[in-house]
PyMOL commands that place a pseudoatom at each C-alpha (Angstrom):
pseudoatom trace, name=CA, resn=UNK, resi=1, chain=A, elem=C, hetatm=0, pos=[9.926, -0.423, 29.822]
pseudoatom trace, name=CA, resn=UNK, resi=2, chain=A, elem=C, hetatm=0, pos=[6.644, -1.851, 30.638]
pseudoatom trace, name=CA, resn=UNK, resi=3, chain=A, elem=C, hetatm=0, pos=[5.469, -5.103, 29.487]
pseudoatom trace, name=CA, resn=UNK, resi=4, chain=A, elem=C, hetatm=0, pos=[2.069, -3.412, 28.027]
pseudoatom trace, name=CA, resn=UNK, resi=5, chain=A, elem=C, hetatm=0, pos=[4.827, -1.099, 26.200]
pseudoatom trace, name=CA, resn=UNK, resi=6, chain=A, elem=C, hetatm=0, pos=[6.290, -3.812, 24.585]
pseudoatom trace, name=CA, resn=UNK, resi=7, chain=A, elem=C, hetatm=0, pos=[3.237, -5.596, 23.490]
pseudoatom trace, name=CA, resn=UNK, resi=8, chain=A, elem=C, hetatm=0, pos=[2.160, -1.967, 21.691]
pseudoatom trace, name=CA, resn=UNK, resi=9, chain=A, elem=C, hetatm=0, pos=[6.024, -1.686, 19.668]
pseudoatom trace, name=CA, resn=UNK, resi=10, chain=A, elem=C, hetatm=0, pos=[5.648, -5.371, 18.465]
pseudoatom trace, name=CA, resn=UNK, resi=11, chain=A, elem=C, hetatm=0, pos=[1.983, -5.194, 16.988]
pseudoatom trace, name=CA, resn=UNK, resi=12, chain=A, elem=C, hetatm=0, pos=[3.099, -1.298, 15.459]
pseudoatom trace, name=CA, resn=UNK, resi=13, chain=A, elem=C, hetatm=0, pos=[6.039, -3.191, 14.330]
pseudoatom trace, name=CA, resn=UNK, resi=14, chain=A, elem=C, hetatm=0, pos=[3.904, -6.295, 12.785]
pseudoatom trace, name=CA, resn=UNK, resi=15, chain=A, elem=C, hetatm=0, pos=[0.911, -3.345, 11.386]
pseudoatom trace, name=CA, resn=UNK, resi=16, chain=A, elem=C, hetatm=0, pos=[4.201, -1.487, 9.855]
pseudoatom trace, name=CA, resn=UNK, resi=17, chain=A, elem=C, hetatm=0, pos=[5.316, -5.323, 8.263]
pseudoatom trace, name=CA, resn=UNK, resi=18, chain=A, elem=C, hetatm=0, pos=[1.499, -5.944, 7.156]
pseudoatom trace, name=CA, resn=UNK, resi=19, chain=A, elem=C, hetatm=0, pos=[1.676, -2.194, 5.002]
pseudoatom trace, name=CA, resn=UNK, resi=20, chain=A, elem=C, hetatm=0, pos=[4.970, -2.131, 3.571]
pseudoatom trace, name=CA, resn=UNK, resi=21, chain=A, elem=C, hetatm=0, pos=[4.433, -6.180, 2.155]
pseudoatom trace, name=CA, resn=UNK, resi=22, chain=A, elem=C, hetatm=0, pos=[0.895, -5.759, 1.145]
pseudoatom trace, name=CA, resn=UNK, resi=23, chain=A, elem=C, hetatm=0, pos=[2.145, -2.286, -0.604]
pseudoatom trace, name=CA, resn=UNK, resi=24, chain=A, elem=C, hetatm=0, pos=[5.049, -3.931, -2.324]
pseudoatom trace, name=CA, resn=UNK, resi=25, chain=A, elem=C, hetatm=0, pos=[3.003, -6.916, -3.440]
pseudoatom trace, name=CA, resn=UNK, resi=26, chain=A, elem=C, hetatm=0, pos=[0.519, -4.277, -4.907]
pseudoatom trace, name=CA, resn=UNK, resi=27, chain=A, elem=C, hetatm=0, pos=[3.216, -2.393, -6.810]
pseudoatom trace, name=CA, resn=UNK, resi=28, chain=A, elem=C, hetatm=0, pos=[5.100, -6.061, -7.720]
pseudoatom trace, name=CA, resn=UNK, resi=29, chain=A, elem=C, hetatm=0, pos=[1.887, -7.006, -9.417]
pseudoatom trace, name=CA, resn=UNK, resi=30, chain=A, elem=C, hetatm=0, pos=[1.375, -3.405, -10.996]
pseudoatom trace, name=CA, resn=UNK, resi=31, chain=A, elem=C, hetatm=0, pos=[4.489, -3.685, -12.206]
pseudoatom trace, name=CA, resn=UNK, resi=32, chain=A, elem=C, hetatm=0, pos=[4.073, -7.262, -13.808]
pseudoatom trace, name=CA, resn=UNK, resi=33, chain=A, elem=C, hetatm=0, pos=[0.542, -6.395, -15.283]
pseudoatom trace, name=CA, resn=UNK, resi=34, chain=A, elem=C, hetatm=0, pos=[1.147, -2.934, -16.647]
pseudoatom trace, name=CA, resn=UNK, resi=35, chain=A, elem=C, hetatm=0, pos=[3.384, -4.128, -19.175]
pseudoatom trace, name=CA, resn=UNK, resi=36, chain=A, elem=C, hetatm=0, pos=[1.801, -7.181, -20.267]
pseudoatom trace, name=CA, resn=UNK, resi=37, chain=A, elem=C, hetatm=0, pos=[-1.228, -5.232, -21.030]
pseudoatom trace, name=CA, resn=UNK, resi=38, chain=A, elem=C, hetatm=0, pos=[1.343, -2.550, -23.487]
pseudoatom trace, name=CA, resn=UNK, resi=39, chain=A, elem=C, hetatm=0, pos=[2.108, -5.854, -24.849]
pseudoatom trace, name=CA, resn=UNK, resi=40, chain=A, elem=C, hetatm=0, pos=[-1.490, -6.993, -26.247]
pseudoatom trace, name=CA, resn=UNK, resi=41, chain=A, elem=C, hetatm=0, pos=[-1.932, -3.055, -27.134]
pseudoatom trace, name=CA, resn=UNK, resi=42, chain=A, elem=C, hetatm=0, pos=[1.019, -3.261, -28.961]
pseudoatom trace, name=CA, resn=UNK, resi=43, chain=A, elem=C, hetatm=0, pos=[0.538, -7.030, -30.755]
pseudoatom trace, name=CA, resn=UNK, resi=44, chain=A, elem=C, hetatm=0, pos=[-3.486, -5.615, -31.611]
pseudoatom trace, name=CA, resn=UNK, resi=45, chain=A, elem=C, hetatm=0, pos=[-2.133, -2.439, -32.825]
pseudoatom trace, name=CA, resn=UNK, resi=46, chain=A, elem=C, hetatm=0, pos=[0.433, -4.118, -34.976]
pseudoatom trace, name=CA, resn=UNK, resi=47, chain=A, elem=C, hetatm=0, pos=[0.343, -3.929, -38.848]
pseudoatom trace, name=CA, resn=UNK, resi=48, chain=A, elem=C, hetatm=0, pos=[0.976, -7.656, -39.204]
pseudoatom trace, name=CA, resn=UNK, resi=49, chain=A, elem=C, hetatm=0, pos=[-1.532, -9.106, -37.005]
pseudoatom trace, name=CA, resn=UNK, resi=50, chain=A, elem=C, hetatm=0, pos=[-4.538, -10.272, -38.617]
pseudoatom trace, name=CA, resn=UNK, resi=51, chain=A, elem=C, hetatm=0, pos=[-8.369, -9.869, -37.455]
pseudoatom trace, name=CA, resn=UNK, resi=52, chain=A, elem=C, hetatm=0, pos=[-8.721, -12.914, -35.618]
pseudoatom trace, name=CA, resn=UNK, resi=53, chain=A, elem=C, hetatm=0, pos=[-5.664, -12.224, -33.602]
pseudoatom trace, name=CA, resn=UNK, resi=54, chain=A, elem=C, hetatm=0, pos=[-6.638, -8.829, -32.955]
pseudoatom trace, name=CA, resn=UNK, resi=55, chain=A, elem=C, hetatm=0, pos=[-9.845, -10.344, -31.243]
pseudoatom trace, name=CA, resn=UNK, resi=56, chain=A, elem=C, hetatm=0, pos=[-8.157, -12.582, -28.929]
pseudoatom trace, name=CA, resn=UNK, resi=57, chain=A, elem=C, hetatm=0, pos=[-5.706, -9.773, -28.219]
pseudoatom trace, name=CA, resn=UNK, resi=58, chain=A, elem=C, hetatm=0, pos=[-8.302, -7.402, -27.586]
pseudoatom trace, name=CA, resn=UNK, resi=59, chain=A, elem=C, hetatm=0, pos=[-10.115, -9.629, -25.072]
pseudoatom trace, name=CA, resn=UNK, resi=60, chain=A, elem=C, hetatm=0, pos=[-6.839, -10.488, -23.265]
pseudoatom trace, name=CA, resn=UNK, resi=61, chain=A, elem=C, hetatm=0, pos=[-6.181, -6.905, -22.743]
pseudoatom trace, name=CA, resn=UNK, resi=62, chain=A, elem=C, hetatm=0, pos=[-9.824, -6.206, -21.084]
pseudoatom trace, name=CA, resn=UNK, resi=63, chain=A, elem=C, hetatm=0, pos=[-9.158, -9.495, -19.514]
pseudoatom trace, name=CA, resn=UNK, resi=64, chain=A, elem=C, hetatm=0, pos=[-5.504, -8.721, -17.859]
pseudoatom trace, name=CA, resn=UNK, resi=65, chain=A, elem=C, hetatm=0, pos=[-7.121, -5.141, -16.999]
pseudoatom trace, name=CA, resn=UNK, resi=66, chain=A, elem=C, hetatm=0, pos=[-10.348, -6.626, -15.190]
pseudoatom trace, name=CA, resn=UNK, resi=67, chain=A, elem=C, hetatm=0, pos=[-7.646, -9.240, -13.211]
pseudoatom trace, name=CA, resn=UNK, resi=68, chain=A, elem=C, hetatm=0, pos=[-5.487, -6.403, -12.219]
pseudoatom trace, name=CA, resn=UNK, resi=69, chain=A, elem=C, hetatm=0, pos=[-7.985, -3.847, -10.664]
pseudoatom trace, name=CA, resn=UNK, resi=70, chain=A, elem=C, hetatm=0, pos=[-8.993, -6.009, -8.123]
pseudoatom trace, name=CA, resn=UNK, resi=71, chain=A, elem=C, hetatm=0, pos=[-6.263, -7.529, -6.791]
pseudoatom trace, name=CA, resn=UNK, resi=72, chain=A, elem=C, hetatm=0, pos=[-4.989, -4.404, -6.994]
pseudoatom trace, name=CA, resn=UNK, resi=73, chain=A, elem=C, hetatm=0, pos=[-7.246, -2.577, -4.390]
pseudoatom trace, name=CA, resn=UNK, resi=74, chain=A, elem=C, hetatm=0, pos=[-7.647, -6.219, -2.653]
pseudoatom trace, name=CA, resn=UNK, resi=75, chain=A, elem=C, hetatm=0, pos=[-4.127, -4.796, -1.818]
pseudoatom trace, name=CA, resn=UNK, resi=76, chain=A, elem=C, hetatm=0, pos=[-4.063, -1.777, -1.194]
pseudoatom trace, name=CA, resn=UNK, resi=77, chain=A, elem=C, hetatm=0, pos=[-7.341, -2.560, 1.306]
pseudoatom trace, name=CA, resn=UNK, resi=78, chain=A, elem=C, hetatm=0, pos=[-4.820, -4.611, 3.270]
pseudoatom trace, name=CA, resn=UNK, resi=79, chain=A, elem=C, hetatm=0, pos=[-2.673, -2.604, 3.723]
pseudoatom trace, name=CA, resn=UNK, resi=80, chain=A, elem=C, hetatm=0, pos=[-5.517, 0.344, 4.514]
pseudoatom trace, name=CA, resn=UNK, resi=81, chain=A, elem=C, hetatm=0, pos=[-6.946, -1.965, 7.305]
pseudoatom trace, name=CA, resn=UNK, resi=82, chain=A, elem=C, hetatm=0, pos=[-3.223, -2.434, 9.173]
pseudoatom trace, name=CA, resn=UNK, resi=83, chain=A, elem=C, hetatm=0, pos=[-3.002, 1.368, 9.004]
pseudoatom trace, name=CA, resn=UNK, resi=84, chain=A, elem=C, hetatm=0, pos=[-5.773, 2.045, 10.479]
pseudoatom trace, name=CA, resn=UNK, resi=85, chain=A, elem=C, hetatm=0, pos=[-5.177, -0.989, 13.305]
pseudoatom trace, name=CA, resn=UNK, resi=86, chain=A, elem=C, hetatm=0, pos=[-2.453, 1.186, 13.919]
pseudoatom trace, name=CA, resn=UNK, resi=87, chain=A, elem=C, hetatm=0, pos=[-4.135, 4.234, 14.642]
pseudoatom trace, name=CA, resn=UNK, resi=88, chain=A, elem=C, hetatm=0, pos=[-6.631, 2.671, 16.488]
pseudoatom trace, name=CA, resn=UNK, resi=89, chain=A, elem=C, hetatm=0, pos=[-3.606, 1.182, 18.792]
pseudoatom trace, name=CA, resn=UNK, resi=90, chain=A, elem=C, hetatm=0, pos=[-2.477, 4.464, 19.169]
pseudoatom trace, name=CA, resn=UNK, resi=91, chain=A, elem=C, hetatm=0, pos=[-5.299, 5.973, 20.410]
pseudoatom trace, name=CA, resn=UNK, resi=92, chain=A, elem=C, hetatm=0, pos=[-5.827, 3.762, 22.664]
pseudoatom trace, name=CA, resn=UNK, resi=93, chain=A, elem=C, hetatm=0, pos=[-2.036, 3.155, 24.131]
pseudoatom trace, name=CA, resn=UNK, resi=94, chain=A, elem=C, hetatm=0, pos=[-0.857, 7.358, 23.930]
pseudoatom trace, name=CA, resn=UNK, resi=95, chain=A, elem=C, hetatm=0, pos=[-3.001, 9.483, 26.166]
for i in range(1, 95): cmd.bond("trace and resi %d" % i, "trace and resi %d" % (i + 1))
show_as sticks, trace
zoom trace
């Protein structure tokens, strides 16, 4: 094998890393946000919680929600950008 062929299977390798971590730390954080934002639904929505409460509950919901999107896509860009290194590499290495 070539030395130039070697150099192209450890950067795919390291793009392939770079996706699958960024994707997993999206869907880690998805999975730690989702349900803390059912949680404030559910304490606002609650029979026993009184108007004040509801407020800050409210306002932690919209809060959670406006902290998730964009790490969310920050991401999910990540891991967009190493895919497409990795086309790029393979246009230029396969002829």
């Amino acid at each position: 094998m070539h030395n130039e062929d070697r150099e192209l299977q450890i950067r795919l390798a390291e793009l392939q890393a770079d996706v699958e971590i960024n994707l997993t730390a999206c869907f880690g954080f998805l999975a730690l946000f989702v349900p803390l934002i059912l949680l404030f639904e559910e304490l606002y929505f609650s029979p026993s919680t009184n108007a004040s409460m509801k407020n800050v509950f409210a306002l932690l919901t919209v809060a959670s929600a406006f902290v998730l999107l964009p790490v969310a896509f920050f991401f999910i860009k990540r891991a967009n950008d190493a895919r497409m290194q990795m086309s790029e590499l393979k246009k230029k290495y396969v002829w």
